[in-house]
C-alpha positions as CSV (number, residue, x, y, z in Angstrom):
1,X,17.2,-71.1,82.2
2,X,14.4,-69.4,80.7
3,X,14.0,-65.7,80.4
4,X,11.0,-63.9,82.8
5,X,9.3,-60.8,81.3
6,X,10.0,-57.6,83.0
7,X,7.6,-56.3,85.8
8,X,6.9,-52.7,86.6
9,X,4.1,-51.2,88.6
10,X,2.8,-48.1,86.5
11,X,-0.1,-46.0,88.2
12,X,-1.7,-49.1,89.8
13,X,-1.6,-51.2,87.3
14,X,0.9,-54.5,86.7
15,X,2.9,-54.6,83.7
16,X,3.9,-57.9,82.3
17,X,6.1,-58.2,79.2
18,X,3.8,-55.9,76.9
19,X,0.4,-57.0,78.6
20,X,-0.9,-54.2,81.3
21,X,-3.1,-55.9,84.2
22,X,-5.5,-53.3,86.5
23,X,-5.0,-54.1,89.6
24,X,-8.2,-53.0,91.8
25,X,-6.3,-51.8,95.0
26,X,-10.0,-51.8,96.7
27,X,-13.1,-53.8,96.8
28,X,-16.5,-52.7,95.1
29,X,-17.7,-52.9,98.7
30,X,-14.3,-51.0,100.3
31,X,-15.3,-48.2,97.3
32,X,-18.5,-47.9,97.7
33,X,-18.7,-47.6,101.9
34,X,-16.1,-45.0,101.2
35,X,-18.2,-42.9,99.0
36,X,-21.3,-43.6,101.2
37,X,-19.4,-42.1,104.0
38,X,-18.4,-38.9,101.7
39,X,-22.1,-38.5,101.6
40,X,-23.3,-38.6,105.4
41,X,-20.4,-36.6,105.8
42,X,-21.5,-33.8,103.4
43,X,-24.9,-34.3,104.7
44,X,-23.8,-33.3,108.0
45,X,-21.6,-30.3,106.7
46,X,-25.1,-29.0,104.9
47,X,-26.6,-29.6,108.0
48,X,-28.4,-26.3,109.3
49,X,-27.1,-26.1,111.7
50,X,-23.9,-27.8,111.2
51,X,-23.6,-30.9,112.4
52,X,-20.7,-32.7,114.2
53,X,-20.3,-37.1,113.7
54,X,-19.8,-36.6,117.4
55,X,-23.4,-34.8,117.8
56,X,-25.0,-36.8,115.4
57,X,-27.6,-39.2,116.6
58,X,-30.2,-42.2,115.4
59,X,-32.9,-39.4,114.7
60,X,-30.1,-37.5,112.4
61,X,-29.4,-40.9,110.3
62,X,-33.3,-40.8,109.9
63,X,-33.9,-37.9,108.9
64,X,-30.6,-38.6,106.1
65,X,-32.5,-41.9,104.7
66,X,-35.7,-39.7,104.4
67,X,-34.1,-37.4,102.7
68,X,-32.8,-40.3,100.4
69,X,-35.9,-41.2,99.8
70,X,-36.4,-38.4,96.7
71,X,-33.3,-40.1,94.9
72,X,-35.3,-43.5,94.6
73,X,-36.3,-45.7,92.1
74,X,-38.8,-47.8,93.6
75,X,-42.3,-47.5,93.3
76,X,-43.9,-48.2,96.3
77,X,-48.2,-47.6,96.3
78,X,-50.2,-46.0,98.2
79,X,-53.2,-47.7,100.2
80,X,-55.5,-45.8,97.8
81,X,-54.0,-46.7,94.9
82,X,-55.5,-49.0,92.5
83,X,-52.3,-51.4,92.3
84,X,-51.9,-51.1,96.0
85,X,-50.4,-55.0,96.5
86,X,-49.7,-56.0,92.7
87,X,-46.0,-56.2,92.1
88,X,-46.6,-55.6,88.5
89,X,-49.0,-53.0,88.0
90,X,-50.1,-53.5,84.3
91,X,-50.6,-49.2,83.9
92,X,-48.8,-46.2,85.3
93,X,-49.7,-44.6,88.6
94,X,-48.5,-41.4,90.5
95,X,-47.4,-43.3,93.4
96,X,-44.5,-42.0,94.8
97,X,-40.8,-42.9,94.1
98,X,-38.9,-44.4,97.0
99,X,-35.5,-45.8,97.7
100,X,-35.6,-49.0,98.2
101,X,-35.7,-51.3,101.7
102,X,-32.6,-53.5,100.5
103,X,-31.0,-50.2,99.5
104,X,-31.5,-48.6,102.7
105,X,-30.5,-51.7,104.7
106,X,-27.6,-52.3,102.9
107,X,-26.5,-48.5,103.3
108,X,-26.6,-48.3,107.2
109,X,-24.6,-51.7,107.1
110,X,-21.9,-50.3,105.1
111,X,-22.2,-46.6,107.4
112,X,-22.3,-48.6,110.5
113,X,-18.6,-50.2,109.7
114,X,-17.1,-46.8,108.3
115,X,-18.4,-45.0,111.7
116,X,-16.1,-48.0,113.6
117,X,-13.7,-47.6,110.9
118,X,-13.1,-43.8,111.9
119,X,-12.4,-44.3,115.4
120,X,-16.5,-44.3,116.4
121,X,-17.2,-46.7,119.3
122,X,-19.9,-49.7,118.6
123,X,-21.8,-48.5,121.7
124,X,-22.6,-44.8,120.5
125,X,-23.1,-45.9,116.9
126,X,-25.5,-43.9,115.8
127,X,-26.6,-46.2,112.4
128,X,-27.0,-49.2,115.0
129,X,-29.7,-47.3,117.2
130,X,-33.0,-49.0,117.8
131,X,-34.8,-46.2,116.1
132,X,-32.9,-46.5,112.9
133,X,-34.0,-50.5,113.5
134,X,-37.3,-49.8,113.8
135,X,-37.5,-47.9,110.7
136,X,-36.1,-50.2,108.1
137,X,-38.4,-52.7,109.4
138,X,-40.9,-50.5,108.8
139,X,-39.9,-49.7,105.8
140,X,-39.5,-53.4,104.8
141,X,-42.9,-54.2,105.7
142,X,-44.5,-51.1,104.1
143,X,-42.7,-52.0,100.7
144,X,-43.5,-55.7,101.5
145,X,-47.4,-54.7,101.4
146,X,-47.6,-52.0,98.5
147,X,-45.6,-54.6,96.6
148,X,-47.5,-57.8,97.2
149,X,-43.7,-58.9,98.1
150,X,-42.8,-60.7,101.2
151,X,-39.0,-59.9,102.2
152,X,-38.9,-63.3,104.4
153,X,-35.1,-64.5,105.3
154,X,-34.3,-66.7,103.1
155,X,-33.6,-70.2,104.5
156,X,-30.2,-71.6,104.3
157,X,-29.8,-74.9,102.2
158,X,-28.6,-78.0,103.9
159,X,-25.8,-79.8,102.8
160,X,-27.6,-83.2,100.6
161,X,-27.3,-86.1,103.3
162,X,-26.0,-89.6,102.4
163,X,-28.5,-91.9,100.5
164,X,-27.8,-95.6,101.2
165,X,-26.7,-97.6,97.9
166,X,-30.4,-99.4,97.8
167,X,-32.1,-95.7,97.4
168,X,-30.2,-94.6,94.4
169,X,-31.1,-98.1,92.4
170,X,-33.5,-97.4,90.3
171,X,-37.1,-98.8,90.9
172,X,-38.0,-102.0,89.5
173,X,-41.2,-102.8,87.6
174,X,-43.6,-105.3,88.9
175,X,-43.2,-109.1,87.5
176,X,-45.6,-109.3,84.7
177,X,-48.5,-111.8,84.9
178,X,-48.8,-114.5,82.8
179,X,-52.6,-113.8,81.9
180,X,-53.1,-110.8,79.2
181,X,-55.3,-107.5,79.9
182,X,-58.0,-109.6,77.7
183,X,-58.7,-112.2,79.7
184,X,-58.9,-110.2,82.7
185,X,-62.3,-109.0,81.7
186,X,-64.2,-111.1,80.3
C-alpha cells in the first residue's frame, strides 16, 4: 500500500505533503459583483439625502454611472474636436475622459444579479429599468461615433458542416496538350 501525503486546510489554502495550493473560494466575477455592490451601496449611504435600496430607482442608478463617468479612462471626442471619429488620434486632445460603454454595461449586469441576490425582486429592479436601457445604448452609440468604432453583436460561428469526400480531393490539373506554347502562335 502506498503512503498518501497529509492534507490540512490552513487559511484557505490546501496543504499537500510540503506543497501549499490557494484555493480561490470565489470567482473573479463572484469578487468583483461583491465589491461593485459595496460601491452602490456606499453611494447610496453618501447620498444627500440618504438613500434606501428600497427607495432607489432607475434615475438613482443613472445619476451613479454619471457620476462614474469622472473615474474613466476612455477618451471619447467631442463633435468639435478635430479627431472626432478616428479611433487613433495621432496627437493629444482635451476631450473628456469617460468610463467606458463595455464597462458600464458590464457593471449594471453584475448590479442587476447582486440586487436579486439580496432578496430584490426582478420586477422592481432598479438596474433593469428602461431608462437605465436607454442610456447605455446611448452611451454605446455616442462612444460608437467619437470612436469611429461600431459595437455591432458579434455573430456567432457555425459549427463547420460536412464536406463530401470528392470536395476535400484536391483539384486536378488540366491534361496537357500534345502541341507546345510555340506552335500555338505561329
Amino acid at each position: 500500500m502506498q503512503d498518501v501525503p497529509e492534507k490540512k486546510s490552513v487559511e484557505g489554502n490546501m496543504v499537500i505533503g510540503k506543497k501549499v495550493l490557494s484555493i480561490n473560494t470565489k470567482g473573479r466575477y463572484e469578487n468583483q459583483k461583491r465589491r461593485d455592490w459595496n460601491t452602490f451601496g456606499q453611494y447610496l449611504r453618501n447620498h444627500r439625502p440618504p438613500l434606501s435600496l428600497s427607495r432607489c430607482s432607475g434615475a438613482h442608478v443613472l445619476e451613479f454611472l454619471r457620476y462614474l463617468d469622472q473615474f474613466g479612462k476612455t477618451k471619447v471626442h467631442t463633435q468639435l474636436c478635430p479627431f472626432f471619429g478616428h479611433p487613433n488620434p495621432p496627437a493629444p486632445c482635451p476631450c473628456p475622459l469617460r468610463q467606458a460603454w463595455g464597462s458600464l454595461d458590464a457593471l449594471i449586469g453584475r448590479l442587476r444579479a447582486a440586487f436579486e441576490e439580496h432578496g430584490g425582486k426582478p420586477e422592481n429592479n432598479p438596474f433593469g429599468a428602461r431608462a437605465v436601457r436607454l442610456y447605455l445604448r446611448e452611451v454605446r452609440d455616442s462612444q460608437s461615433k467619437a470612436r469611429g468604432i461600431s459595437y455591432e453583436k458579434k455573430k456567432r460561428k457555425r459549427p463547420p458542416q460536412q464536406q463530401n469526400p470528392a470536395s476535400l480531393m484536391p483539384p486536378q490539373a488540366p491534361p496537357e496538350s500534345t502541341t507546345s506554347a510555340s506552335e500555338n502562335y505561329q
